[in-house]
C-alpha positions as CSV (number, residue, x, y, z in Angstrom):
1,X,151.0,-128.6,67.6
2,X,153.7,-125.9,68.2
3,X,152.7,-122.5,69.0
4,X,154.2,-119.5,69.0
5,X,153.3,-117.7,71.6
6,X,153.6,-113.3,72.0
7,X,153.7,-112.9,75.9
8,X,153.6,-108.6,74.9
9,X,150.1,-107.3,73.8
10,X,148.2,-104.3,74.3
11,X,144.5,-103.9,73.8
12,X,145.4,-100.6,71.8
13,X,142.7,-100.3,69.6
14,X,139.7,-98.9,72.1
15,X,136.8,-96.9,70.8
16,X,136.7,-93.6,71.3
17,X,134.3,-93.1,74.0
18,X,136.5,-95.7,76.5
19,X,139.1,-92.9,75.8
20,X,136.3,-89.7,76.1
21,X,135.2,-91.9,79.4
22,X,139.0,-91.4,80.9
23,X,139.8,-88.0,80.0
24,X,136.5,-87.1,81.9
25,X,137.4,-89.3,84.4
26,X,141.1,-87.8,84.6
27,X,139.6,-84.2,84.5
28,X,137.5,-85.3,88.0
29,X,140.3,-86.9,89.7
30,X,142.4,-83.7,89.2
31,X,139.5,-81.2,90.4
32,X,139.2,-80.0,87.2
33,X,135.3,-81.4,86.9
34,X,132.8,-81.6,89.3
35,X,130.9,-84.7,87.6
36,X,131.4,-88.0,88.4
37,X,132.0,-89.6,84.9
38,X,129.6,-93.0,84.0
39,X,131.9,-95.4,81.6
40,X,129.7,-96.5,78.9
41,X,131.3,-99.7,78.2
42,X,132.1,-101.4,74.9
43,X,128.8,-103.6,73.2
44,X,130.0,-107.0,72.7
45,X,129.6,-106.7,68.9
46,X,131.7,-103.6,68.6
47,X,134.8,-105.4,70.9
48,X,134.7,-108.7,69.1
49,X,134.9,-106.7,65.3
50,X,137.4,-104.5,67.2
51,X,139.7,-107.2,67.8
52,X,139.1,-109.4,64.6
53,X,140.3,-106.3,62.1
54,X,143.4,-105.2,64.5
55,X,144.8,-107.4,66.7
56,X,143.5,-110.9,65.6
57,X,144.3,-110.0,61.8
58,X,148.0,-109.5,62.4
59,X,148.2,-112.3,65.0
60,X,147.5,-114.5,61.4
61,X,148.8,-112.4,59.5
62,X,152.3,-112.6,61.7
63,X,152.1,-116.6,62.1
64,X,151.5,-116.4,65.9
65,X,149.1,-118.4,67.6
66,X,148.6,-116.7,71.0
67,X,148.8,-113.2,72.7
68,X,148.9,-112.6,76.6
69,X,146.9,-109.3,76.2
70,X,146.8,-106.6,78.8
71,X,145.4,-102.9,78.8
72,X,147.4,-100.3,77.2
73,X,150.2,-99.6,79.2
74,X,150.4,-96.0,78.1
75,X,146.9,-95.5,79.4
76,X,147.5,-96.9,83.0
77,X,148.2,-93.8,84.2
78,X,149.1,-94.7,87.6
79,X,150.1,-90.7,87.8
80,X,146.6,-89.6,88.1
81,X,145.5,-88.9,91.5
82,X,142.8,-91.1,93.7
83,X,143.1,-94.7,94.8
84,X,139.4,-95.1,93.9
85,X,140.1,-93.6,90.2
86,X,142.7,-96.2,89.8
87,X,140.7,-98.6,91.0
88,X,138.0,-98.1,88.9
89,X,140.2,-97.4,85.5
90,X,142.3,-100.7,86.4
91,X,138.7,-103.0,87.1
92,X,137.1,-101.4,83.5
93,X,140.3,-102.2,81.7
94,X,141.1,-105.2,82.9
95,X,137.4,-106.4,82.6
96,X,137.6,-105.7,78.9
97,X,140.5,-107.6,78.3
98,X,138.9,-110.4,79.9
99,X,135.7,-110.2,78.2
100,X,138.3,-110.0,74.6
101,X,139.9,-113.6,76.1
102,X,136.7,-115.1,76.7
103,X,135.3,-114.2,73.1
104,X,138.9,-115.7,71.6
105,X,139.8,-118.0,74.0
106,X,142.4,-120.1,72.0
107,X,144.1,-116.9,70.5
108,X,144.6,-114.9,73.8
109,X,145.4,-115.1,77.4
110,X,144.7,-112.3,80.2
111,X,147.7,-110.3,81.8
112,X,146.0,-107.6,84.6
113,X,146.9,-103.6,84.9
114,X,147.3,-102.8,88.3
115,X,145.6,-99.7,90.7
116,X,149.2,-98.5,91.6
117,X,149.6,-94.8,92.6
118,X,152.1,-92.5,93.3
119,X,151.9,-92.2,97.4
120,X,149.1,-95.4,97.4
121,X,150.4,-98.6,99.0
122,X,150.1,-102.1,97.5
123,X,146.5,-103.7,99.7
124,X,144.5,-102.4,96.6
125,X,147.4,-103.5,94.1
126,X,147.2,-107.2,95.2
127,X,143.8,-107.0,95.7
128,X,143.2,-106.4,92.0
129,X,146.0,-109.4,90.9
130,X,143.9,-111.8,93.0
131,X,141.0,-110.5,91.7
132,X,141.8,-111.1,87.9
133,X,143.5,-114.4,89.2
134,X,140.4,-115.8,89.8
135,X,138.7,-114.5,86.3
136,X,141.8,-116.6,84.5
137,X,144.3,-114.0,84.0
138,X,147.9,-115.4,84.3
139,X,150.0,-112.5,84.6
140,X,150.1,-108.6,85.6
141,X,152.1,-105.6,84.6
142,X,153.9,-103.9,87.3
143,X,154.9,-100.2,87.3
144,X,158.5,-99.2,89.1
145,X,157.6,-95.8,88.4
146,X,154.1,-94.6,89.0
147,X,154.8,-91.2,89.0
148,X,155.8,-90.8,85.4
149,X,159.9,-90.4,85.0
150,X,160.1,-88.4,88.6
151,X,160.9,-92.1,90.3
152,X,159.4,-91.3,93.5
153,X,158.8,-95.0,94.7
154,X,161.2,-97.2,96.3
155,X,163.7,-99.2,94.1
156,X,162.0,-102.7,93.0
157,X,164.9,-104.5,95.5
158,X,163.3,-102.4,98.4
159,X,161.6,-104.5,100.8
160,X,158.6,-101.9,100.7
161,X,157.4,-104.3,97.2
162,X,157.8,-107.2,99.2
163,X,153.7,-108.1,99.9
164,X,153.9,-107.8,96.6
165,X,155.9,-110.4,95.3
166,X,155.2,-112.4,98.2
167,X,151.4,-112.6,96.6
168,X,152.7,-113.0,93.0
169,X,154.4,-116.2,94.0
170,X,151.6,-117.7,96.1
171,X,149.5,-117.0,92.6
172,X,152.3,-118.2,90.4
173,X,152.1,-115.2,88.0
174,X,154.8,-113.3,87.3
175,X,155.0,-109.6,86.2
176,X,156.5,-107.8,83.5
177,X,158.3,-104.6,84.4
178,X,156.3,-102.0,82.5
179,X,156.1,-98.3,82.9
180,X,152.9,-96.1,81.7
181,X,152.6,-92.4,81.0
182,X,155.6,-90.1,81.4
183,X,155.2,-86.7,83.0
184,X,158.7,-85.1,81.6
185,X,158.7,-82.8,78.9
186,X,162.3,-84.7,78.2
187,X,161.6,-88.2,78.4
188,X,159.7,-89.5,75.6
189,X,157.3,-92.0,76.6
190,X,158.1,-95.1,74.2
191,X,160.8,-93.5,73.3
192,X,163.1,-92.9,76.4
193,X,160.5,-93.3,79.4
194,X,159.8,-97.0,78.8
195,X,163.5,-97.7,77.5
196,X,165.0,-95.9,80.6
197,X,162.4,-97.9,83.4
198,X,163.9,-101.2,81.7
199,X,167.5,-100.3,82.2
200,X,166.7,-98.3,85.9
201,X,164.9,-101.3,86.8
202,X,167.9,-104.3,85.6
203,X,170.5,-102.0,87.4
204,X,168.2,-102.0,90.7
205,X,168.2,-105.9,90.6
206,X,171.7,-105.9,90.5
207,X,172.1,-103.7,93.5
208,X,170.0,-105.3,95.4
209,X,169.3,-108.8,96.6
210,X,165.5,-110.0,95.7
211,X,165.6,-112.8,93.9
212,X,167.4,-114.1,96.8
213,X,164.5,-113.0,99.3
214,X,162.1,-114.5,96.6
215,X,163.8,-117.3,94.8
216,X,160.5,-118.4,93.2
217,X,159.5,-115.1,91.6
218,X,159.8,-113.8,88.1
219,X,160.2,-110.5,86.5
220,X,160.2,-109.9,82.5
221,X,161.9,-106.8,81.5
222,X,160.2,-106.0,77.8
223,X,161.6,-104.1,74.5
224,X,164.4,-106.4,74.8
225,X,165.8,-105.3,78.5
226,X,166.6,-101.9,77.5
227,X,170.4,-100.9,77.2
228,X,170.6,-103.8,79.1
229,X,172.3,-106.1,76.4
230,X,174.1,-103.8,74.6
231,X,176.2,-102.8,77.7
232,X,176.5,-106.0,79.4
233,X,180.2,-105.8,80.5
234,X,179.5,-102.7,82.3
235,X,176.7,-104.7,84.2
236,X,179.3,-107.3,84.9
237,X,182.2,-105.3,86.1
238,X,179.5,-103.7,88.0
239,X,178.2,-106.6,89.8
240,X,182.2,-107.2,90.7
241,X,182.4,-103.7,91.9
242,X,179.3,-104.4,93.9
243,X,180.9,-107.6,95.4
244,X,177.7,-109.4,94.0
245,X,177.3,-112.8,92.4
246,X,177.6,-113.3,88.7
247,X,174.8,-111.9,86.6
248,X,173.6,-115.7,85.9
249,X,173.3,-116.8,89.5
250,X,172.0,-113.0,90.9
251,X,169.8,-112.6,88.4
252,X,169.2,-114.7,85.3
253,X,167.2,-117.3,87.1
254,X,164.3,-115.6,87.8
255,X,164.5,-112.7,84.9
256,X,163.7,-112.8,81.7
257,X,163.4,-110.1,78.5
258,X,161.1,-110.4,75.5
259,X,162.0,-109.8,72.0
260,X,160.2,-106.5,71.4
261,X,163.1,-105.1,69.9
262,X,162.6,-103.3,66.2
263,X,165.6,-104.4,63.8
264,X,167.8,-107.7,63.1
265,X,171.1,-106.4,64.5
266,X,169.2,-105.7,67.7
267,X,167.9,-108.9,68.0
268,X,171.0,-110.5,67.1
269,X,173.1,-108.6,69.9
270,X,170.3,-110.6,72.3
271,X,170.6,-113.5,71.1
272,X,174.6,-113.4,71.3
273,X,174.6,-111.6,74.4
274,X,171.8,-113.5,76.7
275,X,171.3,-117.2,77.2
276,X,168.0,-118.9,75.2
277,X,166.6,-120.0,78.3
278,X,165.9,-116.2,79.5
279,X,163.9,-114.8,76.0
280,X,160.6,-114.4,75.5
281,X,158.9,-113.7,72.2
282,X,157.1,-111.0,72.3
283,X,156.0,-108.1,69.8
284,X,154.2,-105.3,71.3
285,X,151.0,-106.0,69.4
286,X,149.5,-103.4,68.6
287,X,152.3,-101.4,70.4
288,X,154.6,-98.4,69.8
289,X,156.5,-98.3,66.6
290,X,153.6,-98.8,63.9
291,X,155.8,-97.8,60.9
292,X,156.9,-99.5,57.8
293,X,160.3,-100.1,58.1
294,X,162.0,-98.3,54.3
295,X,164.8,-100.6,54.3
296,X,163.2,-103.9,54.5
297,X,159.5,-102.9,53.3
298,X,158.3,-104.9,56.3
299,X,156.8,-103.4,59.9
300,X,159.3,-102.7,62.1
301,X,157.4,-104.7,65.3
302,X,157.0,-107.7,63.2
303,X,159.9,-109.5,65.6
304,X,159.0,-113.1,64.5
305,X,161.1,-112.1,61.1
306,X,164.3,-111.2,62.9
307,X,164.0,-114.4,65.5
308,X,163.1,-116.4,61.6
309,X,166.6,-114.7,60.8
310,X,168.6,-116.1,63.3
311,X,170.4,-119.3,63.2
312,X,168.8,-121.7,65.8
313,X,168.1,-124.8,66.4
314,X,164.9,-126.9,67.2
315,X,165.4,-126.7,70.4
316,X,166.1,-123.1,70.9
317,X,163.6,-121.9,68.2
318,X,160.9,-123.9,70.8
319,X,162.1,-122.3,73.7
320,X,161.7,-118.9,72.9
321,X,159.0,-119.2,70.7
322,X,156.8,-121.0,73.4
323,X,158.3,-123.0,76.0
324,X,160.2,-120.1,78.2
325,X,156.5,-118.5,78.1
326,X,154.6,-121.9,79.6
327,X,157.5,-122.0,82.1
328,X,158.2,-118.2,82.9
329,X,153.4,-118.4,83.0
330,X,152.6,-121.3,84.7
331,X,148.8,-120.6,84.4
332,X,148.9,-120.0,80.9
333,X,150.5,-123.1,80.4
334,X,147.7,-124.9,82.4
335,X,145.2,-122.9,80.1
336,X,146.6,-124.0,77.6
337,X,146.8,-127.5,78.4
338,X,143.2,-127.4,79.3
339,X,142.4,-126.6,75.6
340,X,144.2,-129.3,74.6
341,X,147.2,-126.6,73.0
């Protein structure tokens, strides 16, 4: 059987006392409240209907097969103060997720939020990946930018990150590059904050040299790699300017972008502009542009319709559909394998 596989979804859809649970908790990490706040969890009944009338429904409805599902990435957070908050938030979200790929285990796969914080270091970060490792999650979402659009921590090239890539590559997961909450009056979270982080974050790789400290690890760079695409001769005449490799040999072995881009000429310019072998499918399900699309009648994040568009072959359509995901996740392929998918 051929799956398609969406390796970008949020669990999006949480009742509202996970949500009354983190604005308490938020309020005591900032001083604001005095009490401790007790997280009530989510009854098993309530998370499995949860999923079946949001996220499973348009999985079907959408003609996908699986989702690698992680916490919302808006609600990270990783600007709140307190190592133990973050700790605690990133364990209770996490766990949820898991419990979610446990009640549909042939429909999703686990990807782990991480405890990262704006002047924290990374002992509690990898101690979380390894954590969710062992409880069958194959992948994790890493923050460049913790502190919400003031980029206070050290460009991903920076050998500050490197315990953390070094323990990604001993687990075999990779991360995709995925900012949370923005502080800025003037970025716009989904709108600019997330777009800019993917751009910031493909122009550090360029400056730097990590893939070449880590030639086994792998980054995904969502919502298509930013502005990356659209202006990739200025990337190229900057990697000459740089006196740096080619952008295939510095960077496009070990990076890849997803299709979470929201109209056909967008994903067209992808497809023309980046090789097969470096595109993920992905969607954002449930994620930030939940609007009917006017011109089309359709949704604007149902991306499977604009890859449908395209004119590949059988080879291609299989590669971005599911096989860069088994290879980019090499636990979710041996999941996957050990369901017999």
């Amino acid at each position: 059987m051929s799956l398609i596989i969406d390796c970008h979804g949020h669990f999006t859809t949480e009742p509202p006392e996970h949500h009354a649970f983190r604005t308490a908790q938020v309020a005591y990490a900032e001083g604001k409240s005095s009490e401790q706040p007790i997280y009530p969890g989510i009854p098993d009944r309530q998370l499995h209907d949860i999923i079946e009338a949001n996220q499973l429904k348009i999985q079907r409805e959408r003609g996908s097969h699986v989702t690698l599902l992680s916490p919302r990435a808006s609600g990270m957070g990783h600007h709140v103060p307190g190592l133990a908050v973050a700790k605690e938030w990133s364990q209770l979200s996490n766990d949820n997720v898991g419990r979610i790929v446990d009640m549909f285990p042939d429909n999703f796969a686990a990807v782990c939020q991480l405890p990262q914080t704006i002047d924290g270091g990374l002992s509690a970060v990898i101690g979380e990946l390894e954590r969710c490792v062992e409880n069958g999650f194959v992948g994790c979402n890493l923050n460049p930018d913790p502190s919400g659009g003031r980029w206070s921590a050290p460009p991903i090239y920076d050998p500050w990150w490197d315990p953390m890539w070094e323990a990604m590559v001993a687990l075999q997961v990779p991360a995709m590059i995925h900012v949370s909450s923005s502080c800025e009056r003037c970025l716009h979270m989904t709108g600019a904050h997330y777009i800019n982080a993917d751009t910031a974050v493909f122009m550090q790789l360029i400056q730097g040299d990590l893939f070449e400290r880590h030639p086994e690890l792998k980054l995904i760079i969502p919502h298509g790699g930013g502005a990356a695409p659209y202006h990739w001769g200025r990337y190229r005449g900057l990697s000459i300017m740089l006196e740096k490799p080619s952008l295939d040999t510095h960077l496009m072995n070990n990076l890849y972008f997803d299709t979470c881009v929201y109209h056909q000429a967008g994903i067209d310019t992808l497809f023309n502009v980046v090789d097969v072998k470096n595109i993920l499918f992905g969607s954002e399900l449930l994620g930030a542009v939940k609007a009917i699309d006017p011109e089309t009648g359709h949704p604007f994040d149902d991306t499977k319709r604009y890859i449908d568009h395209l004119v590949l072959d059988d080879d291609q359509r299989h590669a971005v559909f599911e096989g860069n995901a088994r290879r980019v996740y090499p636990l979710l392929d041996k999941r996957l394998r050990e369901r017999g998918l």
